[in-house]
N, C-alpha and C positions, 0 to 999 in steps of 0.2 A: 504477568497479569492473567490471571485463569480467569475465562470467562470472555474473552475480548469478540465482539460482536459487529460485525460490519455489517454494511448496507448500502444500497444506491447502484449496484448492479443491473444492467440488462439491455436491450437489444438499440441499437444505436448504426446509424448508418455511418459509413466512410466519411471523414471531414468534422464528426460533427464531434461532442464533448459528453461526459459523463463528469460526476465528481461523487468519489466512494468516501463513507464515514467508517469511521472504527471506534466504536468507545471502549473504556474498560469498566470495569462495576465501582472500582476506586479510587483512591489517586494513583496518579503515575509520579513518582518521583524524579524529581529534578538528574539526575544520573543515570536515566533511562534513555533507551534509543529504538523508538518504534519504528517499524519498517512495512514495506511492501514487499509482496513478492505477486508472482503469475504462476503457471502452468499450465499448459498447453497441454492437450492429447497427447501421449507420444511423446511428450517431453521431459527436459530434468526441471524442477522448479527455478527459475530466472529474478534477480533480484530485480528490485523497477527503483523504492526512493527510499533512503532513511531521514530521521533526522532526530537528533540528539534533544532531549525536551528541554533542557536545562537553557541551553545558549541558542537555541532554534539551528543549529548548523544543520547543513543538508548534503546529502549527496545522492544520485542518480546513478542508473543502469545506463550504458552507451545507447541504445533501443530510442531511450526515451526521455534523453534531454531534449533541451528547449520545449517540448510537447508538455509536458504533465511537473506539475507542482504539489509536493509535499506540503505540509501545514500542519500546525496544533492546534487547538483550542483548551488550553489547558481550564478554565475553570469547567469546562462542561467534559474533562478528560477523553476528550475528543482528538485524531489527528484524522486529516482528511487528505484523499489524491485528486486533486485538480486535472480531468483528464482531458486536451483537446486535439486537434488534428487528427482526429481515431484513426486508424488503419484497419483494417482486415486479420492482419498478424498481431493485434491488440488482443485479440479473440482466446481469451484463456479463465481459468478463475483466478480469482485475485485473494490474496491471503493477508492481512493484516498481523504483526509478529510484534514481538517485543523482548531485547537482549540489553546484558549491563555490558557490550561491547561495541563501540565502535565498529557494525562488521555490515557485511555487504554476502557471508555465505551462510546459507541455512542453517546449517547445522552449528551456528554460533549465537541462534534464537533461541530462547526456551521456554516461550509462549505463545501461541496462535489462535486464529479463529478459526472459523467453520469454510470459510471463504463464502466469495460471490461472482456468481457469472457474469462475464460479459461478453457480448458479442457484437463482434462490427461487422454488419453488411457491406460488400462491396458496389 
C-alpha cells in the first residue's frame, strides 16, 4: 500500500492510552498483513502488532501484550492500535507497514508510512 498514512500520535502521560489510525488510499486485500512497528532513539526498529486482514488473526511484540490492541476497519481501510497502560519506554515513533507475509521482521514489509510520535511522560 503506497501512501499509508497514520495518525493520533502525541504527548500522553504514564498509565494513560493513546489509539493510532493507519489508512491506505485503497483497498487492502483480504491476503494482506498490516503491521506496527516503533523506533526509539538509538534503536533497531521493534515490532509492536500484526494482524492478517482476511481472518482478523493477530499477533504482538512481548513489550506489548495485554497493553495494546491491533484492529481493522476494513470498509474505511483503516487498521488501528489501541494503546493503554502507556509507559515511558512506549516513547518511540510508531510506523504503520504492510507485507503479503505473515511476519513479525521489518525487512519482510514492503510498504510504510511516514510514522507518528509518541511520547509518555513519566
Amino acid at each position: 500500500q503506497v501512501g499509508l498514512a497514520e495518525s493520533g500520535g502525541g504527548l500522553v502521560q504514564a498509565g494513560g492510552s493513546l489509539r493510532l489510525s493507519c489508512t491506505a488510499p485503497g483497498r487492502i486485500y483480504s491476503s494482506r498483513v498490516m503491521g506496527w512497528f516503533r523506533q526509539a532513539p538509538g534503536k533497531e526498529r521493534e515490532f509492536v502488532a500484526a494482524i492478517r486482514w482476511s481472518r482478523d488473526r493477530t499477533m504482538y511484540g512481548d513489550s506489548v501484550k495485554g497493553r495494546f490492541t491491533i484492529s481493522r476497519e476494513s470498509a474505511k481501510n483503516t487498521v488501528y492500535l489501541q494503546m493503554n497502560s502507556l509507559r515511558p519506554e512506549d516513547t518511540a515513533v510508531y510506523y504503520c507497514a504492510g507485507s503479503s507475509q505473515w511476519a513479525s521482521y521489518p525487512n519482510e514489509y514492503d510498504s510504510w508510512g511516514q510514522g507518528t510520535q509518541v511520547t509518555v511522560s513519566s
